[in-house]
C-alpha positions as CSV (number, residue, x, y, z in Angstrom):
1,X,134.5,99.2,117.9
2,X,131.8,99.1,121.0
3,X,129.3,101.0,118.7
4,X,129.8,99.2,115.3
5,X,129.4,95.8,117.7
6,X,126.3,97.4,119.1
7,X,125.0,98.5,115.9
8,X,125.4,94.9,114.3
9,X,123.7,93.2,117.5
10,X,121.0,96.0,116.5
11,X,120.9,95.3,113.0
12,X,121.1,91.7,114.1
13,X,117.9,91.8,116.5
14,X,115.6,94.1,114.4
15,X,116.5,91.3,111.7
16,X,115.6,88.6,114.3
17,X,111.8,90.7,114.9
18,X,111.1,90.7,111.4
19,X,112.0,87.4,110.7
20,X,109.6,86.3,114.1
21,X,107.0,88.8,112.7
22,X,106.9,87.3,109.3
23,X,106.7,84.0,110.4
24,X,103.9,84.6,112.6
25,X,102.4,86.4,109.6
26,X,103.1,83.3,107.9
27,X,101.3,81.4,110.3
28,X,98.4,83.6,110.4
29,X,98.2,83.2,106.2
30,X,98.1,79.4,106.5
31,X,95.4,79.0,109.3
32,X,93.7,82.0,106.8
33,X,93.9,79.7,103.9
34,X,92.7,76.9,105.7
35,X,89.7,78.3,106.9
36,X,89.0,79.6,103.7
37,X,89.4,76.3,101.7
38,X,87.4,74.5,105.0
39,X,84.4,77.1,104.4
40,X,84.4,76.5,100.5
41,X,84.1,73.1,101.3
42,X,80.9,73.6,103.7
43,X,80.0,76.2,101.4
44,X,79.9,73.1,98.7
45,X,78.1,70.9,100.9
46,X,75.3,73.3,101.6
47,X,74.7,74.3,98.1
48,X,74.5,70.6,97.4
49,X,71.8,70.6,100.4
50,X,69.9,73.3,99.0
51,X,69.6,71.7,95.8
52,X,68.3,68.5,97.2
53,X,65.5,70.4,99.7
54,X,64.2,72.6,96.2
55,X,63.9,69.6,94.6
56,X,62.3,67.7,97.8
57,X,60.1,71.0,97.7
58,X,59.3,71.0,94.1
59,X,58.0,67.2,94.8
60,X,56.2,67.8,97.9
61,X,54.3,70.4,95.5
62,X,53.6,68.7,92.8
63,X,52.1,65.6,94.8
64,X,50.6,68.0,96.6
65,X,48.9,69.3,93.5
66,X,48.4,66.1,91.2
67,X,47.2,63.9,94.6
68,X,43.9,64.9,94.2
69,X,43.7,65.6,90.6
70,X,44.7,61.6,90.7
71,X,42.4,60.9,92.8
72,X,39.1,62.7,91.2
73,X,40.4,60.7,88.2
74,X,40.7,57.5,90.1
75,X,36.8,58.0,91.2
76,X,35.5,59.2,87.9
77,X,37.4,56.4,86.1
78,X,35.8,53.8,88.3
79,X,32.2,55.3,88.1
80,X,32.4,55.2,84.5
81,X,33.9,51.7,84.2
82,X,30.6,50.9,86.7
83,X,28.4,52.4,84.6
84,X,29.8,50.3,81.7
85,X,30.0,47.1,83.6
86,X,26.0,48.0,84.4
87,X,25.4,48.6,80.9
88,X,26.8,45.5,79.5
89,X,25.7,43.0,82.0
90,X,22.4,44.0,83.5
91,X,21.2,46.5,80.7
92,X,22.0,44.2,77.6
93,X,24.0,47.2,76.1
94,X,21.6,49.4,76.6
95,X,22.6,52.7,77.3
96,X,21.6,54.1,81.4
97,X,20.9,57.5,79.9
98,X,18.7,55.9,77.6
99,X,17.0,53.6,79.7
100,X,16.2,56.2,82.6
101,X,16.4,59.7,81.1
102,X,13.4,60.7,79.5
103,X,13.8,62.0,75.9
104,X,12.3,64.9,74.6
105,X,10.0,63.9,71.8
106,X,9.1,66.0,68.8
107,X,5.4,66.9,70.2
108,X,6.6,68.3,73.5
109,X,5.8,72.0,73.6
């Protein structure tokens, strides 16, 4: 009767183990999942960063590129709108190329 009483407190305590072991496991799968599920979320949130700085990027480079392009444009519209202004107002509508270009005439060489 001593051994089958010892054999069921056996039974009984190896039973006990696994059952601590598993729940530990258990333990260990839920703090897994949670860091997993915390790291897609900050995986989220960078992705979501990186899309913002490429498209910060992509503007940076394009003002960088069409800033001047702007600006030449800017210049050369305000030179020609000077030259027109000159024309019409102290030229009589007289052309500038005309007035101080010399033409080529027919009995040049």
């Amino acid at each position: 009767m001593k051994k089958e009483d010892d054999n069921q407190k056996l039974i009984r305590d190896a039973t006990l183990l696994q059952l601590q072991k598993s729940n530990a496991l258990e333990q260990q799968l839920k703090a897994i999942r949670h860091n997993t599920e915390q790291t897609e979320i900050r995986l989220l949130e960078l992705q979501k960063e990186m899309k913002k700085a490429r498209r910060s990027i992509r503007i940076f480079w394009l003002a960088e590129l069409f800033g001047p392009i702007l600006a030449i444009a800017l210049i050369l519209g305000g030179a020609w709108y000077a030259v027109r202004y000159a024309e019409e107002h102290y030229l009589g509508g007289e052309s500038i190329i005309d007035k101080f270009l010399p033409r080529e005439t027919a009995s040049s060489p």
